[in-house]
N, C-alpha and C positions, 0 to 999 in steps of 0.2 A: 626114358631115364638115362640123364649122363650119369656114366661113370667117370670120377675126379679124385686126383690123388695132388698131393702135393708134396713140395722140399723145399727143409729150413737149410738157408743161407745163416748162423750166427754170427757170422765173425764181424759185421756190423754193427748185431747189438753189443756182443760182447767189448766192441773196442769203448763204444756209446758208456756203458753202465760202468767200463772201468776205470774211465775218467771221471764221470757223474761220479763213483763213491769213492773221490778222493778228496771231495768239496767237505766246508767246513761244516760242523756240524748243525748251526742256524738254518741251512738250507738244502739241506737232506730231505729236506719232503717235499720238493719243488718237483713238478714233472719234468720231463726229459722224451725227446722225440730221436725216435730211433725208424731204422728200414730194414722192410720184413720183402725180401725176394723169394716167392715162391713159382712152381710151374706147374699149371692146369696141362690133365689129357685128359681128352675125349674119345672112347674107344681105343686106348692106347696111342692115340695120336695128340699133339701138340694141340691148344683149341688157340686158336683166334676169335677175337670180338671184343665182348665187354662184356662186363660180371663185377658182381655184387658180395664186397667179402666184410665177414662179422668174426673177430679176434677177441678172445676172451681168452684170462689165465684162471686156471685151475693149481689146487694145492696137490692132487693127484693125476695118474696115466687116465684114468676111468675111477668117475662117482667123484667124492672129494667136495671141498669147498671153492666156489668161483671166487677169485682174487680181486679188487677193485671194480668195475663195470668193464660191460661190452663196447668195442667200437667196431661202426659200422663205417664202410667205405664202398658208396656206391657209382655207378659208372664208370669204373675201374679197365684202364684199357688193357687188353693182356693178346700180346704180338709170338704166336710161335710160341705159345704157351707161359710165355713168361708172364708174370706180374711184378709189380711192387708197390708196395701203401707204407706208410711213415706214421704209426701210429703213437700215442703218448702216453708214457706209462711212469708212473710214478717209482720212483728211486725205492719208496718207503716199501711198497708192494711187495718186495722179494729182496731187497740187498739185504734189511737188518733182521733179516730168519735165518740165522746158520742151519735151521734142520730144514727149512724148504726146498724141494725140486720140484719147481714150479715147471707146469706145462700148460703149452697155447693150442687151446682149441681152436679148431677155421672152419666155417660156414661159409660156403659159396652159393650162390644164386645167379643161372647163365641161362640167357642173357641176361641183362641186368634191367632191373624191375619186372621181370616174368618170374612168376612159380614161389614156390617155397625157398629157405635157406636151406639145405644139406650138407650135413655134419661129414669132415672126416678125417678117418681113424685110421689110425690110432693118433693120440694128441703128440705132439713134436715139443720134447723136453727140449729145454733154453740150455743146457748144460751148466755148466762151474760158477762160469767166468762171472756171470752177471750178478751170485753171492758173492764174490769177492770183495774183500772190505779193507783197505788200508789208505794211508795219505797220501796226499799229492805231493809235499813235499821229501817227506821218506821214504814211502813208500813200508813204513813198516805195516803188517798184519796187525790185526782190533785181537786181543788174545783174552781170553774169559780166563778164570780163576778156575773155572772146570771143563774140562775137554769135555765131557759128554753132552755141556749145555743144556743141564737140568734146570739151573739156576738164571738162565735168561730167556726171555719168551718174547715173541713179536708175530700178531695175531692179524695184524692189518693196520690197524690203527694204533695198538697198544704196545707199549716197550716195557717189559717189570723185569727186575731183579728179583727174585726168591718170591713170583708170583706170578699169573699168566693171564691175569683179569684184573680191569678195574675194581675201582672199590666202588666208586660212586657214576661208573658210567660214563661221564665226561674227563674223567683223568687219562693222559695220555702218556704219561710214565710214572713207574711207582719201584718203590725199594720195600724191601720188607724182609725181616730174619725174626728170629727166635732166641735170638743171644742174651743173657738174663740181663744182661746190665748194657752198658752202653750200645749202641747200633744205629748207623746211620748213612751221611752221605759227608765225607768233609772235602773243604775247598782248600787250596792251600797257592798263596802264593810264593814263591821261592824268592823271587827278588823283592826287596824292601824300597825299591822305586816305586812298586806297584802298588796296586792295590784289588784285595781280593775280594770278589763281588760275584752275588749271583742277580743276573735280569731280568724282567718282567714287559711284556708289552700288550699293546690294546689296539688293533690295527696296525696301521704303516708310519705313526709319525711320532717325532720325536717327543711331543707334548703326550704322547700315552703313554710313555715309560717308566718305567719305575726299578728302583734296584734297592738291597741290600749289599752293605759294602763294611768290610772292616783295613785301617789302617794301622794296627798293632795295640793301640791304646783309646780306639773310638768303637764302638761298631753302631750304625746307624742304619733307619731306613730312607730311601729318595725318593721323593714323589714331586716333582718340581719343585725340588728343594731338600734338605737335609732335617727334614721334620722332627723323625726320632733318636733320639743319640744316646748311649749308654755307654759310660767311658768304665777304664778297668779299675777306678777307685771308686766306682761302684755309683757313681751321680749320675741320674738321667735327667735328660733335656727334652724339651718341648719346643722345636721353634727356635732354638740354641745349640749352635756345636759345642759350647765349649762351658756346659754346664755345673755352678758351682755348688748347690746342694744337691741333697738327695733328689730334691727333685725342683725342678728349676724349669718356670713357665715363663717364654717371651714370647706378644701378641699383643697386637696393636686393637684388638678388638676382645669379644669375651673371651676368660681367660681359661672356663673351667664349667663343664655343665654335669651333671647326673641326671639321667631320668629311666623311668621305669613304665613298662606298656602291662606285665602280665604279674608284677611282684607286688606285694602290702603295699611297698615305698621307695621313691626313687630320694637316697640318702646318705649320706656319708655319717659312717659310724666311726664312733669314737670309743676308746677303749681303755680299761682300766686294768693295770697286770694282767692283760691276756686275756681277761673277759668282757664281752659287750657291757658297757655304761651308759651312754649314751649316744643319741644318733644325730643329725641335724639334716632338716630338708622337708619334700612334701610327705604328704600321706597317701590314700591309695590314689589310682590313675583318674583323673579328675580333677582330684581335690587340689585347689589352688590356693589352701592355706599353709603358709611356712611354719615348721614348729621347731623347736628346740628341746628335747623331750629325755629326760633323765630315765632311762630304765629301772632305775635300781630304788626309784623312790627318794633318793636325795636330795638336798638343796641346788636351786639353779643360781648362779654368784654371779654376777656382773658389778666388778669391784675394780674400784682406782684411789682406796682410802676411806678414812673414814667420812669423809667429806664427801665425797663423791657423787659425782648427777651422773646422769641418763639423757643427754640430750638428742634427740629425731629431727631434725631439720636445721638444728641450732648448734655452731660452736661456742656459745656460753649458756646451757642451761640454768636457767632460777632456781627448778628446785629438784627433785629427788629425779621424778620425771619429766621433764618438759620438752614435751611438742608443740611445734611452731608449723605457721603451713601459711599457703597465701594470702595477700593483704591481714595481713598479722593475725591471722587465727592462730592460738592455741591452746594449750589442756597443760597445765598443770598440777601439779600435785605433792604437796608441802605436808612435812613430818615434825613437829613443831616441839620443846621439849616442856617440862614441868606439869602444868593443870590445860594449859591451853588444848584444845582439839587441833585434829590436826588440821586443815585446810586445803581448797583446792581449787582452780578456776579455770574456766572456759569461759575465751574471752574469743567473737567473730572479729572484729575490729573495735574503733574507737564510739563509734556511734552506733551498732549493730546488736548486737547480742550479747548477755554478763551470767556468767550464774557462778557465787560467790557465796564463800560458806560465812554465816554470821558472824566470823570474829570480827570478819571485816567491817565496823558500825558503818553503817549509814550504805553500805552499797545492797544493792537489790540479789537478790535470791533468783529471781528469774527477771529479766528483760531483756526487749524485742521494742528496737525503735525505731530503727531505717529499715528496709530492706524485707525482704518476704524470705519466712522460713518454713518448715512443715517440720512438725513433730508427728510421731507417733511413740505414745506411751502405751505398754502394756501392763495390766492393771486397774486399777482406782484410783482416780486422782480429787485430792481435794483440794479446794480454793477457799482461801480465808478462811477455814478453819482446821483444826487441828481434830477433828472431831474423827475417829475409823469409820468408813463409809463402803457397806456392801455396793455398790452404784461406779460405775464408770468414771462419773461425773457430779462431785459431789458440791452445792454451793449452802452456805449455812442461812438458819430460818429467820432472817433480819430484814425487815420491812424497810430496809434500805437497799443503795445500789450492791452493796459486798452480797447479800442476796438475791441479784437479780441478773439475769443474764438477758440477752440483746443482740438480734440477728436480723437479716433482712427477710429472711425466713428458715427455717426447721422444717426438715423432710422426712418423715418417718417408713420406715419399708410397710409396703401395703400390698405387694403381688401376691395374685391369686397362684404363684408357680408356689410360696410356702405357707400355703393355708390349706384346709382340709372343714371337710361338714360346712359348707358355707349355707345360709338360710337366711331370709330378711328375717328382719326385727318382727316379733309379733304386738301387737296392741301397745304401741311405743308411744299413742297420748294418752294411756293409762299408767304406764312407766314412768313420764314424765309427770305425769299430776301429783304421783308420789313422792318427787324432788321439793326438796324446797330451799330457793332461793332465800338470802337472809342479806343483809348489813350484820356490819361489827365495825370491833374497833379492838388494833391489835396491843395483847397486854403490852408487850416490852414497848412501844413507843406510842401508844396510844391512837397511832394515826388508822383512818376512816379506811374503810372498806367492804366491797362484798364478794359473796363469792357463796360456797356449800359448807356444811357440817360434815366432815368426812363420818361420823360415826354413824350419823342420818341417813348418808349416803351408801353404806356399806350394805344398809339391810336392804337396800334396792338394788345395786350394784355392783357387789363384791367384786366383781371382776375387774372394777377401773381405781380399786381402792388399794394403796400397801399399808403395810402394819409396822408398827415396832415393839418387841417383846408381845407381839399379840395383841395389840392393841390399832386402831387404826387411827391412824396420825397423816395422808398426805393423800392425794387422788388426782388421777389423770385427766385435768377437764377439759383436750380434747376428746377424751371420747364419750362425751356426751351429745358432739356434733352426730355421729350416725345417728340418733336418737331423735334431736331435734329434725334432720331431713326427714325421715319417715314419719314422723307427725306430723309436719308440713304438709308432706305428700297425702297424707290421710285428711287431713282439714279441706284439703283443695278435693280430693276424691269428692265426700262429703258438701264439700260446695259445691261440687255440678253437681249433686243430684239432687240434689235440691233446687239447684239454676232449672233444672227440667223438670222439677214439679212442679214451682211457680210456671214456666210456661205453657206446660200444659193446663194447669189453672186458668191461666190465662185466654188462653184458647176455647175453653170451654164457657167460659166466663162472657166472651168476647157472641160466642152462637148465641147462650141464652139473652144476652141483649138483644139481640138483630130481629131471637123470635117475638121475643116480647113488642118489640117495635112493630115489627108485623101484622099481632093481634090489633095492637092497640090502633093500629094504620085503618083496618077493617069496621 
């Protein structure tokens, strides 16, 4: 085991770190490379060779906290026991701790890349010089507001005024008092050439920057550009330096958005003496419906006279409401005075689509003449007649066309996925023989026809029959089609086995000839 002692040379670093913290304050935590001469003995003599040195500062002589990281410097030539290494050490490390006396720990390892590193002691305190803090230009001293330096703290990375830890971890300087009322940080410029600003950046380049700046009468924020401005007649700007209301939006795109991820509504509330009246905007997060929504239960007023429309697509609306949309669709809706109703129309184009309320003589109530539309009606609908109809689809009992409807075919749902107890038909040409087909002739127009007696039909078939008032009046004849297959099926069953009686008749019929031929052969 060698025995190794060493000696700190400072007044290298000292001269190093005393120019280092006279720089301005931007770059105060830039490293700085300074020279550490120290001299190895081995058995009290001078060592020559090469050796292996590991530099680390400490906040104390022995124990304490290690200051920034270790640096290693290996193959280190040392002549007559001298050495020296030029290690880099960050300004922030130890200049901005007035209560630090920070000490360099040195680990040698000789020769170099054999053996363990070995510590030695005692650590070699840096002295004064390297806390020393004033300007390059004055050289005046950084003076706190308390000589004990209760009130400023610098931990390594952290710089607090009346605090010695971040708040959130990532904050690198902080202020903080207890004063009940005002407390803070103020900027002040003195010459009125200037302008007082505090800077913001995001990397190295000048597109990351950002500041706040006040010139006596603006103060504003910059962000490649003079975005927000708030002048001292109290108008703020958007997009405007020189904004002339209260609040004053310039943008060449949208101008103004609200939204909301975790609240009822993303909205702009409106106010009546101090209290919520109403709001405008969406509903919860989702919801892609606009409202305009009166809190208070009041009337909503969209007024320009007594005259006055409501036009959506249109600088001339016709009437109260009027919507307009492409190739001249739109919706009207007319408030007519004295006995008349009021009126109202949807109109597709000129050849397309009408529906028009009766004042209007002679125009249609519903039509569709060029062009393919799809309705869906929820409800009951009835067609030429006026009659209330429990049914979908109601057409009236007229042995004419206004009673008859016309398709290329009618599809009725029949999947076994919504039926349940499924079972063939039992004795279905017994079922059938009790049907009875009939001719007639229908009272209202006298014209020929045949078909069932629904009340004939009910005591066989209740199931394909409806009623009115309890009575039965109408019947479903297809479903007498399952009926007729299964009796078909049953007639053909019935027909072969009978096809196989006769041929076995036949059969046998066919031997007793042959035998009889035989005898008679004899």
């Amino acid at each position: 085991m060698r025995a190794v002692s060493n000696m700190l040379r400072s007044v290298s670093l000292a001269a190093v770190l005393g120019v280092c913290g006279s720089a301005a304050l931007p770059v105060v935590a830039q490293a700085q490379t300074w020279n550490y001469q120290g001299v190895l003995k081995e058995n009290n003599a001078p060592y020559n060779g090469t050796a292996d040195v590991r530099l680390q500062l400490w906040t104390l002589a022995s124990g304490g906290q290690a200051i920034g990281t270790a640096q290693t410097f290996t193959n280190v030539a040392v002549a007559d026991g001298v050495f020296t290494v030029s290690p880099t050490i960050s300004i922030q490390d130890i200049a901005f701790n007035p209560i630090l006396n920070p000490f360099i720990q040195i680990e040698v390892r000789t020769p170099s890349g054999v053996g363990n590193f070995v510590p030695i002691t005692p650590r070699t305190p840096l002295g004064i010089a390297p806390k020393s803090m004033w300007s390059a230009a004055s050289l005046l001293p950084w003076v706190a507001s308390d000589t004990t330096f209760q009130n400023i703290s610098f931990n390594g990375s952290f710089v607090g005024i009346g605090r010695s830890t971040p708040i959130t971890g990532a904050d690198k300087f902080s202020i903080e008092g207890n004063t009940p009322f005002y407390f803070g940080m103020y900027v002040r410029q003195a010459n009125d050439g200037g302008l007082s600003f505090i800077g913001y950046s995001h990397g190295t380049t000048v597109q990351t920057s950002a500041w706040t700046e006040f010139d006596g009468d603006r103060w504003g924020v910059w962000n490649n550009g003079a975005h927000l401005n708030v002048m001292s007649n109290g108008n703020v700007g958007v997009g405007t330096q020189l904004p002339q209301s209260k609040l004053d939006i310039l943008s060449n795109g949208p101008m103004l958005r609200f939204s909301a991820t975790d609240h009822a509504y993303a909205e702009w509330y409106l106010s009546n003496f101090g209290g919520r009246a109403a709001w405008l905007g969406y509903g919860i997060p989702g919801d892609n419906t606009f409202r305009l929504q009166n809190e208070t239960g009041g009337n909503i007023v969209l007024s320009g006279g007594s005259q006055s429309r409501l036009g959506i697509n249109t600088d001339n609306p016709n009437y109260t409401v009027h919507v307009t949309g492409f190739s001249g669709a739109s919706i009207g809706l007319q408030t007519t005075t004295g006995s008349n109703v009021s009126t109202w129309v949807l109109q597709g184009s000129s050849n397309n689509f009408q529906i028009r309320n009766t004042v209007f003589t002679g125009s249609p109530r519903l039509e569709m003449s060029t062009g393919v539309r799809n309705f869906v009606l929820t409800g009951t609908v009835s067609i030429n007649t006026n009659a209330f109809s429990d049914y979908g689809l109601e057409l009236p009992n007229n042995n004419d066309n206004s009673g008859r409807g016309r398709a290329n075919r009618w599809d009725t749902y029949s999947s076994a996925q919504w039926k349940s107890n499924i079972q063939t038909l039992h004795d279905p040409l017994a079922t059938l023989n009790k049907l009875r087909g009939v001719s007639f002739d229908w009272t209202a127009s006298g014209a020929h026809d045949v078909g069932f007696i629904a009340e004939e039909v009910a005591k066989v078939l209740p199931e394909i029959v409806s009623t009115q008032d309890g009575k039965p009046v109408a019947m479903d004849y297809s479903r007498v089609v399952p009926l007729t297959v299964e009796a078909i099926k049953a007639l053909k069953s019935e027909n072969e086995t009978l096809k196989k009686e006769l041929a076995e008749r036949d059969a046998r019929l066919r031997q007793l000839e042959e035998r009889m031929n035989r005898l008679e052969g004899k």
